[in-house]
C-alpha positions as CSV (number, residue, x, y, z in Angstrom):
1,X,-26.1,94.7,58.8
2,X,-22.9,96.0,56.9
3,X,-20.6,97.9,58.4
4,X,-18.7,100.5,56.6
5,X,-15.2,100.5,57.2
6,X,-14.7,103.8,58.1
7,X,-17.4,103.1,61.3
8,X,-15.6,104.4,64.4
9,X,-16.4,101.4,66.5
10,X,-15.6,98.9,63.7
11,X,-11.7,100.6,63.5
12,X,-11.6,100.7,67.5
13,X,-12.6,97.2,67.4
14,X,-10.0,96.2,64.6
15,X,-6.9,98.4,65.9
16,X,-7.6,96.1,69.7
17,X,-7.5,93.1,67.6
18,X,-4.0,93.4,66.1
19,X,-1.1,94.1,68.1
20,X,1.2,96.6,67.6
21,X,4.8,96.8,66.5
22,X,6.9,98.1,69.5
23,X,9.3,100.9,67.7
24,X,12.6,101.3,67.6
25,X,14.7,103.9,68.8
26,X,14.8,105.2,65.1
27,X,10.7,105.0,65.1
28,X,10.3,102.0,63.2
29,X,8.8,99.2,63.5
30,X,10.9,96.4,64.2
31,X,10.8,93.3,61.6
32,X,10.4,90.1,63.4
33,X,13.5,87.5,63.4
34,X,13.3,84.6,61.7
35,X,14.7,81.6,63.5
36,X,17.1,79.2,61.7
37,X,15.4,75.7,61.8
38,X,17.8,73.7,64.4
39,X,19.9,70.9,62.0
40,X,19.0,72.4,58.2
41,X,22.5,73.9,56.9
42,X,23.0,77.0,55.6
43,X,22.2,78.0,52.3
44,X,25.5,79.6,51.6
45,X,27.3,75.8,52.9
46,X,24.6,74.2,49.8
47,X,25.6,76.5,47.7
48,X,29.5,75.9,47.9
49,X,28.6,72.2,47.9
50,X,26.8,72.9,45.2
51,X,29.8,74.9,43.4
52,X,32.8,72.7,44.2
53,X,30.6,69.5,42.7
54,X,29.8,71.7,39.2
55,X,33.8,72.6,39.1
56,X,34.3,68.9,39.6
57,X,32.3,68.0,36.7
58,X,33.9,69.0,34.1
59,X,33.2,66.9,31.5
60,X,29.4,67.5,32.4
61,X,29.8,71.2,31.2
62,X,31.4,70.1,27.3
63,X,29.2,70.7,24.5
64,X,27.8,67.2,24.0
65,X,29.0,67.9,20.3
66,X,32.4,68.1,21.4
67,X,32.4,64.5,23.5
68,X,30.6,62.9,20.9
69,X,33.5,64.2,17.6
70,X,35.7,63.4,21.2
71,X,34.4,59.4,20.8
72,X,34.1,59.1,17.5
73,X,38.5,59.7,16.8
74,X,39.0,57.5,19.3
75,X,37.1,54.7,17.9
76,X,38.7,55.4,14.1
77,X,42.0,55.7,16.1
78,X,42.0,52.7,17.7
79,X,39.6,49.8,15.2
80,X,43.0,49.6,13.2
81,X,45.6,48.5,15.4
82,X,45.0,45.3,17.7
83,X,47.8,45.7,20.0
84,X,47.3,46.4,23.7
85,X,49.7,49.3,24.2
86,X,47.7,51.8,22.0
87,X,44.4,50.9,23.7
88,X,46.0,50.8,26.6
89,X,47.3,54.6,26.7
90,X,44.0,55.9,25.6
91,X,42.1,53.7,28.1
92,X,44.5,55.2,31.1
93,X,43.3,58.5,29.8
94,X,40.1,58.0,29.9
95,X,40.0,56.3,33.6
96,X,42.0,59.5,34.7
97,X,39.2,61.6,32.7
98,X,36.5,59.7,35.6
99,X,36.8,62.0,38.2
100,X,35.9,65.0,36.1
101,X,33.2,63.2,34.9
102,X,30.8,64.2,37.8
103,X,29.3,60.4,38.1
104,X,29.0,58.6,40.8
105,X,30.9,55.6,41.9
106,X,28.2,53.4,42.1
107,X,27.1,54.4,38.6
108,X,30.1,54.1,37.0
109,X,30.5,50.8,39.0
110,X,27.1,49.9,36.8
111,X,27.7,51.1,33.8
112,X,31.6,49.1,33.8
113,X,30.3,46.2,35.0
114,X,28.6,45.1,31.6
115,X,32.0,46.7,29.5
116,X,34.4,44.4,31.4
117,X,32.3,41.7,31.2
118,X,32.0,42.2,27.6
119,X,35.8,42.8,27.4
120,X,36.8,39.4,29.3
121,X,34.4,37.7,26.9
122,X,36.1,39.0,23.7
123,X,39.4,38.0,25.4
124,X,38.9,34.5,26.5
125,X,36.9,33.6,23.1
126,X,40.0,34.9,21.2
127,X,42.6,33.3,23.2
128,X,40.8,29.9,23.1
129,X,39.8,30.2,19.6
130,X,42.0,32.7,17.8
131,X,45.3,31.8,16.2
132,X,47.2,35.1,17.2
133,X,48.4,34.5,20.7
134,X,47.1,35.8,24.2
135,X,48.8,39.2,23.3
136,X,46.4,39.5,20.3
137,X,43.4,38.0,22.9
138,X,44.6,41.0,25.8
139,X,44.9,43.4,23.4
140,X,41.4,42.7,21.7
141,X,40.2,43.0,24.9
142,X,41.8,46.5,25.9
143,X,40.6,47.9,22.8
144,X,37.3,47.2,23.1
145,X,37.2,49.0,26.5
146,X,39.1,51.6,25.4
147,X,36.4,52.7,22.4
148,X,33.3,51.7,24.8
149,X,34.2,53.7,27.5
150,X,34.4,57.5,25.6
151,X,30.7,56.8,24.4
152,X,29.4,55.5,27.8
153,X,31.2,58.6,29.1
154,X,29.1,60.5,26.3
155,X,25.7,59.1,27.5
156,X,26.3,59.2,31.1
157,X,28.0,63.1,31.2
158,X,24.9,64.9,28.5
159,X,21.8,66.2,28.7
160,X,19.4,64.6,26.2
161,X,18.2,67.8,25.2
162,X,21.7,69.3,24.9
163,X,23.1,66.5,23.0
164,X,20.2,66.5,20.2
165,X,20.4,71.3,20.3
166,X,24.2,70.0,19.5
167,X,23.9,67.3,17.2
168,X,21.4,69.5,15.0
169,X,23.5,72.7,15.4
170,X,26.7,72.0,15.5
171,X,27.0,68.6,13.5
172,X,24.4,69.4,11.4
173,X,22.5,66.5,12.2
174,X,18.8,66.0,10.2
175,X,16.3,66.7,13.1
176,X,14.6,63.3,12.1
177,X,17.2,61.3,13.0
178,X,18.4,63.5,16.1
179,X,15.0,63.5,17.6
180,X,15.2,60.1,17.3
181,X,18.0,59.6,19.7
182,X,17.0,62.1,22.2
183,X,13.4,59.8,22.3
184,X,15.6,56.9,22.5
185,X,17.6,58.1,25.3
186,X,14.7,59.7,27.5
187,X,12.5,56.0,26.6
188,X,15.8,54.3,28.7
189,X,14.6,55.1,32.2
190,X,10.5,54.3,31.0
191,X,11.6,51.0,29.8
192,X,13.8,50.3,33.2
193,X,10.1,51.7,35.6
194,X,8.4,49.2,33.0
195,X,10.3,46.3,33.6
196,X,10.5,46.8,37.7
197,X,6.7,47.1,36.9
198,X,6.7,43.8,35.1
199,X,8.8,41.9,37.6
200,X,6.7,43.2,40.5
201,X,3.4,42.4,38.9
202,X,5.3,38.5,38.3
203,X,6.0,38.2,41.7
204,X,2.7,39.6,43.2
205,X,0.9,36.7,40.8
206,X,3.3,33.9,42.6
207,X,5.1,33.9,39.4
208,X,8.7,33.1,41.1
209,X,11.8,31.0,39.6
210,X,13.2,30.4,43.3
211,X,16.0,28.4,42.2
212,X,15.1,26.5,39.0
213,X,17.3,27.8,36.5
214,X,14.6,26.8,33.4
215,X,11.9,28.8,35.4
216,X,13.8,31.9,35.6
217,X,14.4,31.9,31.9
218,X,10.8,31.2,31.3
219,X,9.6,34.4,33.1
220,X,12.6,35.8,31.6
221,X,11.5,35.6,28.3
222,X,8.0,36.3,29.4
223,X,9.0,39.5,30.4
224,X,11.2,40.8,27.5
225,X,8.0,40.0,25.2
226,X,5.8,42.2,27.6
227,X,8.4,45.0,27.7
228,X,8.9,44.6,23.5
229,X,5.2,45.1,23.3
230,X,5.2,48.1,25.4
231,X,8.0,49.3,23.4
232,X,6.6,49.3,19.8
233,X,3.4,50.8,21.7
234,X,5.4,53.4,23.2
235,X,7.5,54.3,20.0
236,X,3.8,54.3,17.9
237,X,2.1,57.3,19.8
238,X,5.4,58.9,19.9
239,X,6.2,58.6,16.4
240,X,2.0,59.6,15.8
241,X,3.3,62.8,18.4
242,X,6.0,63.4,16.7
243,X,4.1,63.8,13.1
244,X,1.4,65.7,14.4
245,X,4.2,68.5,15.5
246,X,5.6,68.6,11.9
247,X,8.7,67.3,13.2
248,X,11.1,66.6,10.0
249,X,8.3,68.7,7.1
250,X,11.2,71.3,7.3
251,X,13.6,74.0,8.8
252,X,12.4,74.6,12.7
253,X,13.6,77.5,14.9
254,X,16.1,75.9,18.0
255,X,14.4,77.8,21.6
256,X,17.7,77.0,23.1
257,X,21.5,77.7,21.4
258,X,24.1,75.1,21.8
259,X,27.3,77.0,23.0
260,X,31.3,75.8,21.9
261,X,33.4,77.2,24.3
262,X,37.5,77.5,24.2
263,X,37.8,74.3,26.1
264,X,35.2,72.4,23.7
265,X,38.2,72.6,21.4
266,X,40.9,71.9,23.8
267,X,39.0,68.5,24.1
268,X,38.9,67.8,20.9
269,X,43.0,69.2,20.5
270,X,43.6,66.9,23.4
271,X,41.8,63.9,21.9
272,X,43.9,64.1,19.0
273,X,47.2,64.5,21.2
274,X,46.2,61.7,22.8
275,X,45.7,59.1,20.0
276,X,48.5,60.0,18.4
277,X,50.7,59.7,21.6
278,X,49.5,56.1,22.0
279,X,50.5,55.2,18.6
280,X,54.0,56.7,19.1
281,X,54.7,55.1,22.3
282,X,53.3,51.7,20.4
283,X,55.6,52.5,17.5
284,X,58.1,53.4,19.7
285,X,57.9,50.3,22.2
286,X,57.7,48.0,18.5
287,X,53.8,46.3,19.7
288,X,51.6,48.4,17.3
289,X,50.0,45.5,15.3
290,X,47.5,46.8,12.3
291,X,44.0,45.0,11.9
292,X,44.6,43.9,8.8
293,X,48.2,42.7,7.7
């Protein structure tokens, strides 16, 4: 049988069922406390965290457009001089430039690793080989640094999204080719899950070098083929994506703007300062040594 709600026992039955408030001495009913779970901070402690850490970053907040114009002077600044003081200046610049950069140390411990590595290489091969002297070799060396760094600063510090919105609007970019290097930048971490995937399913088959140098490079190479194939397949259906959306038929409408802000053009007044600082003090110290003589 259905009862109707407005059935005097039904209500009697429902107002013994639920408690109620005990008032106030305003007549209100009093809103129950929530308790603050016992070891979570505050919210206003996460947010201040969470403030100083975006005032920190600095670099993070640039228009990607602006680091990347920022990069590009300091390579054509420094590929025609082979001395090591002119390098040098920018490349003290740029390691001050690290803590605003917002990346951690153990990143930027990865991502250097591979640059001085690279940079040792170039000297040692130039100072063994090369006819111009170990200044020559250390200043090779310097300089190579000193242009990598600014574009893995680039990389590391922007937004895929923002840096292809600012490479279309600001540089004027053809979305073909900018859409290519926001897929290439958002493929990077794919390609690094498939190749932990690769080296695990290796090692679940028994597939181990241990220490036998010629097996390593074996299942080295092995892998890199796997990971090529999954590449071009991954690049096919993006490319077949990519088509199907009309992507480079025409003009498209942008769903987010890419801002320049006062201190995108203090960058890229302060890149220029810069460079041409560090050929002054080279001039003025007598090392600046052109490319070609």
């Amino acid at each position: 049988m259905t009862t109707h709600p407005t059935d005097p026992h039904t209500a009697a039955d429902t107002r013994e069922s639920i408690p109620e408030a005990s008032p106030t001495p305003e007549g209100r009913a009093a809103a129950p406390r929530l308790s603050r779970v016992p070891g979570k901070p505050k919210a206003r402690a996460s947010g201040a965290s969470a403030a100083s850490s975006a005032r920190e970053a600095w670099l993070r907040r640039a228009n990607p457009a602006a680091k990347v114009v920022a990069a590009l002077l300091v390579t054509a600044a420094l590929v025609p001089t082979v001395d090591p003081v002119t390098p040098g200046v920018v490349l003290a610049a740029v390691v001050v430039l690290l803590p605003f950069a917002g990346i951690a140390r153990r990143t930027a411990a990865t991502l250097g690793g591979p640059l001085l590595l690279a940079a040792l290489s170039v000297g040692a091969v130039n100072l063994v080989f090369g006819e111009s002297g170990p200044l020559t070799a250390f200043g090779l060396a310097v300089r190579l640094l000193a242009i990598a760094l600014p574009g893995v600063l680039v990389a590391a510090t922007s937004n895929p999204t923002e840096l292809t919105d600012a490479l279309v609007q600001r540089l004027k970019v053809p979305e073909r080719p900018a859409m290519g290097v926001l897929a290439a930048l958002r493929l990077i971490p794919l390609l690094a899950d498939q190749w932990r995937t690769l080296t695990l399913a290796r090692r679940a088959r028994g597939l181990e070098a241990g220490c036998n140098p010629l097996t390593a490079a074996t299942i080295f190479t092995g892998k890199a083929f796997a990971l090529l194939v999954r590449s071009i397949r991954t690049g096919t259906l993006l490319a077949t994506a990519m088509d199907a959306r009309a992507f480079g038929t025409g003009p498209r409408t942008h769903a987010r703007e890419s801002t320049w802000r006062r201190s995108d053009t203090g960058l890229l007044i302060g890149t220029v300062l810069l460079v041409a600082a560090a050929h002054g003090i080279s001039l003025a110290l007598g090392t600046w040594t052109p490319l070609f003589v």
